[in-house]
C-alpha positions as CSV (number, residue, x, y, z in Angstrom):
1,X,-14.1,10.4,-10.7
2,X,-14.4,11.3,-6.7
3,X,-15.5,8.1,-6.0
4,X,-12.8,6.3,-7.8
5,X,-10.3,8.9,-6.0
6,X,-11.9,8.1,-2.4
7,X,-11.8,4.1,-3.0
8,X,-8.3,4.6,-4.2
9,X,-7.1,6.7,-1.9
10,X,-8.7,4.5,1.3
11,X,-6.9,1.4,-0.4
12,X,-3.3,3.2,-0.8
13,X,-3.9,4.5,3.1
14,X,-4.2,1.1,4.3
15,X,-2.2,-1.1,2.3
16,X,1.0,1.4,2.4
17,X,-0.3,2.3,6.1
18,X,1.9,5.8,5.8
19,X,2.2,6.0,10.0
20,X,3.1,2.7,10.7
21,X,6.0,2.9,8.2
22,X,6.8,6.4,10.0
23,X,6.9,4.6,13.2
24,X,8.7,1.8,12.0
25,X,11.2,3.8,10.5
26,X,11.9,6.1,13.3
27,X,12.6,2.8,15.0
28,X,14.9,1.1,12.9
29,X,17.0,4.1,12.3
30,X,17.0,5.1,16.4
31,X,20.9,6.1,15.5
32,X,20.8,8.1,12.3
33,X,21.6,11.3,11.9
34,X,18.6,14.3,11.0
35,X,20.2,14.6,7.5
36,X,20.8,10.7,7.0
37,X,17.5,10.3,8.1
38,X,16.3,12.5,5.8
39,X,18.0,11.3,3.1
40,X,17.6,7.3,3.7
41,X,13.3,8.9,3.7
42,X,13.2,10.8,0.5
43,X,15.2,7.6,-1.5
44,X,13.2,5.2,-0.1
45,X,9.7,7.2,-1.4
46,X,11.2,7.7,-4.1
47,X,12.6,4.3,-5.0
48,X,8.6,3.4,-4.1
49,X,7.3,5.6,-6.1
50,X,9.0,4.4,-9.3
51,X,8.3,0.7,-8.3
52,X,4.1,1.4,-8.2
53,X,4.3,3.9,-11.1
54,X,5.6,1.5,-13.2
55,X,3.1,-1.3,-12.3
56,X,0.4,1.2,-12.3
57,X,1.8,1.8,-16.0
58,X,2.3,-1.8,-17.6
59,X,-0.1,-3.9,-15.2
60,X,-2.4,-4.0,-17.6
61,X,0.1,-4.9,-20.6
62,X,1.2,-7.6,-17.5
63,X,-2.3,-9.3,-16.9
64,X,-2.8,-9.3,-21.4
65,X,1.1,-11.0,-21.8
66,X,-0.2,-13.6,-18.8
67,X,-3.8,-14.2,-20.4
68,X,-5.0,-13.0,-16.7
69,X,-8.6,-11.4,-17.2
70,X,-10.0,-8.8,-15.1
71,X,-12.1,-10.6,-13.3
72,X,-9.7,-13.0,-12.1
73,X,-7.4,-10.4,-11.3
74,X,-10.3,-8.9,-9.1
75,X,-11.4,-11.8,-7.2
76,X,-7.5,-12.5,-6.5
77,X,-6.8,-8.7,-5.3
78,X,-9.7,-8.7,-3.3
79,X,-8.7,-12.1,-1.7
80,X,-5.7,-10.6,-0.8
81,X,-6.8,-7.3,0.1
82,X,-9.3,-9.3,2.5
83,X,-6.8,-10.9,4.2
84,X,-4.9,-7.8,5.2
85,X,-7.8,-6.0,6.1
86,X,-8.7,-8.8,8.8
87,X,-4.9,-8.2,10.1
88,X,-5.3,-4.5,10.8
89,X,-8.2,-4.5,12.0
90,X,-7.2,-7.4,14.4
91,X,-4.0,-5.4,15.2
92,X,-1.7,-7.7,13.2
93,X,1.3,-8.1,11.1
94,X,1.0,-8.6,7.8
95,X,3.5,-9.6,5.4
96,X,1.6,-7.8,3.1
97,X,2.2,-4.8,4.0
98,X,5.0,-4.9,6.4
99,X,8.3,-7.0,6.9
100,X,8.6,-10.1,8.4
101,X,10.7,-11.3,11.4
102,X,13.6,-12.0,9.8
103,X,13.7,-8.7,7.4
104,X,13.1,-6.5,10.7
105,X,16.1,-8.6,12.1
106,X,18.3,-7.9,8.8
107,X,17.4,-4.3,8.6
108,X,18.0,-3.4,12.0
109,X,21.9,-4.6,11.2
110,X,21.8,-1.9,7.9
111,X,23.0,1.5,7.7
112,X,20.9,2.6,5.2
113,X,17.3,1.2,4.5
114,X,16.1,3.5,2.0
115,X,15.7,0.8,-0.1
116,X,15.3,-2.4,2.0
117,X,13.0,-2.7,3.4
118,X,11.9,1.2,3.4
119,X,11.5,1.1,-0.6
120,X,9.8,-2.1,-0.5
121,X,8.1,-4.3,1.2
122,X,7.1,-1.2,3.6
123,X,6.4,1.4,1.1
124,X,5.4,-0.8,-1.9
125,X,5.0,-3.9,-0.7
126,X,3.0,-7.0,-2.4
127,X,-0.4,-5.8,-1.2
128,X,0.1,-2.0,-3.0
129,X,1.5,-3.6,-5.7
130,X,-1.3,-5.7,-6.3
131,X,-3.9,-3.0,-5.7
132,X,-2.1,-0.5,-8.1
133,X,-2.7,-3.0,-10.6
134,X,-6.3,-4.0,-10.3
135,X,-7.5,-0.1,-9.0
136,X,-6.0,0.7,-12.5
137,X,-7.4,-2.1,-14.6
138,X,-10.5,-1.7,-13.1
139,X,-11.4,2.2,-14.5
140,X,-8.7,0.9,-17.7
141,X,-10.0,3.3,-20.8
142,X,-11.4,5.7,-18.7
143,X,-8.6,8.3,-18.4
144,X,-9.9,11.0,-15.9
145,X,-10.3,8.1,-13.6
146,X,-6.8,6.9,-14.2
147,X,-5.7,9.8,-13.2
148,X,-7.3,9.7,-10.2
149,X,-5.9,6.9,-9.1
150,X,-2.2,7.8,-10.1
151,X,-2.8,11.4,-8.5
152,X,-4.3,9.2,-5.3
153,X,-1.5,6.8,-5.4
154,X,0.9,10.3,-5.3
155,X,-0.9,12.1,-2.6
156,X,-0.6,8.8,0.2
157,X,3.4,8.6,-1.3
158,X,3.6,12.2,-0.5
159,X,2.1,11.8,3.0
160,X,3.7,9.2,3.6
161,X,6.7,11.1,2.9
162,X,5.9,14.1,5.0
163,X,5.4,11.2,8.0
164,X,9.0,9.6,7.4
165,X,10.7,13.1,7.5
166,X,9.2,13.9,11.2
167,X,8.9,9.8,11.8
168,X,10.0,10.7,15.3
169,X,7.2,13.1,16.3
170,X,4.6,10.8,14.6
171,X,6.3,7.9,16.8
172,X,5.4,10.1,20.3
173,X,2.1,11.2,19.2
174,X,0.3,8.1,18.1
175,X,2.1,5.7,20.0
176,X,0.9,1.8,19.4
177,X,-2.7,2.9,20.8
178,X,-3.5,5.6,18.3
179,X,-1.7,3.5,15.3
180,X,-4.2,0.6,16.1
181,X,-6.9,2.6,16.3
182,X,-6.5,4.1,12.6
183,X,-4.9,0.6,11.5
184,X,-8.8,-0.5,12.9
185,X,-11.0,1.8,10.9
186,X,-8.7,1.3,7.3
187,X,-9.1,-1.8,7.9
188,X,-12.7,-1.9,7.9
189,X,-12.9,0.0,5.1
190,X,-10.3,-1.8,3.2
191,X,-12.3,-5.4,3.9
192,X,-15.7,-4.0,2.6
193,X,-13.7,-3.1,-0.4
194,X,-11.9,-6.4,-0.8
195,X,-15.9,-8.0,-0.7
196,X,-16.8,-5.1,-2.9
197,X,-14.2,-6.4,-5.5
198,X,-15.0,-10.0,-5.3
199,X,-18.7,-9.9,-5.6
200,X,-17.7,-7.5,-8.6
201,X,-15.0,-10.8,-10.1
202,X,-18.1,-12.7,-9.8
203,X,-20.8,-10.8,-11.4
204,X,-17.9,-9.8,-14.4
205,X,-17.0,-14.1,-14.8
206,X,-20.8,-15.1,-15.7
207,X,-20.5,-17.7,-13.2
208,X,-23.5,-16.1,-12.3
209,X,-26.4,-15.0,-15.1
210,X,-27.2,-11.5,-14.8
């Protein structure tokens, strides 16, 4: 059950990336008021929140009505979970896990983002989505570990939380240095997992005998 909660937990902390939605959101909302602020932060989380709950929920109900097996599932999450590893530990954007060009553009002309593109694609964007899903089908009848991952999914939505509500301070104290330097080591840890999860997809497909 720890282990399950430390590999989710690792995942969730990189593909939501908690300080670089902090620092995104302190600059996209450079005009807000505390309270607004405030406000547009615990919507958004909890807009999020309900979003990967629910996949977290009927993912596997999802993958059974789309005749998607488990290992399939895992060699495609880990595919994708590869590929935004590589960006963050190469420092880049991913629109995996953050918003593109033109979604910055039409958010910065918003009032309130709690829900675009706070909600999602920053918060619960396609790569936590897609983790939530195969983190949960992979422990699926095993409930303590289930938990685990739902009570890791909660903890990185509460930090992340925390983060948005002094997103200014976090902004000042990491600057882009220290956010590429923790975007680095996730991302590490996030790619080993990714391979982790495909070697797993192909063990679990008998492509390969034993």
């Amino acid at each position: 059950m720890l282990e399950t909660a430390i590999v989710a937990f690792t995942t969730f902390f990189a593909t939501i990336g908690p300080i670089d939605v902090a620092v995104l959101f302190a600059a996209m909302t450079p005009k807000a008021s505390s309270a607004f602020r405030r406000s547009m932060a615990i919507r958004g989380t909890l807009v999020a929140s309900l979003i990967l709950l629910t996949f977290a929920l009927i993912g596997d109900f999802l993958l059974h009505s789309l005749g998607i097996s488990l290992a399939a599932l895992k060699m495609a999450g880990g595919i994708l979970l590869l590929l935004i590893g590589i960006d963050m530990v190469f420092a880049r954007s991913s629109g995996g896990t953050s918003t593109t060009l033109e979604e910055t553009s039409e958010a910065v002309e918003k009032q309130d983002i709690s829900v675009f593109p706070l909600a999602t694609p920053l918060i619960a964007g396609p790569g936590t989505m897609g983790a939530t899903i195969l983190l949960m089908a992979n422990v699926k009848g095993d409930l303590l570990a289930e938990f685990a991952v739902v009570m890791s999914l909660v903890v990185v939505l509460l930090l992340t939380l925390t983060l948005l509500l002094v997103a200014t301070k976090v902004q000042k104290v990491f600057g882009v240095t220290g956010m590429h330097v923790v975007s680095r080591v996730f991302g590490v840890l996030l790619t080993a997992l990714a391979v982790q999860f495909m070697f797993d997809a192909i063990l679990q497909s008998g492509l390969i005998p034993g």
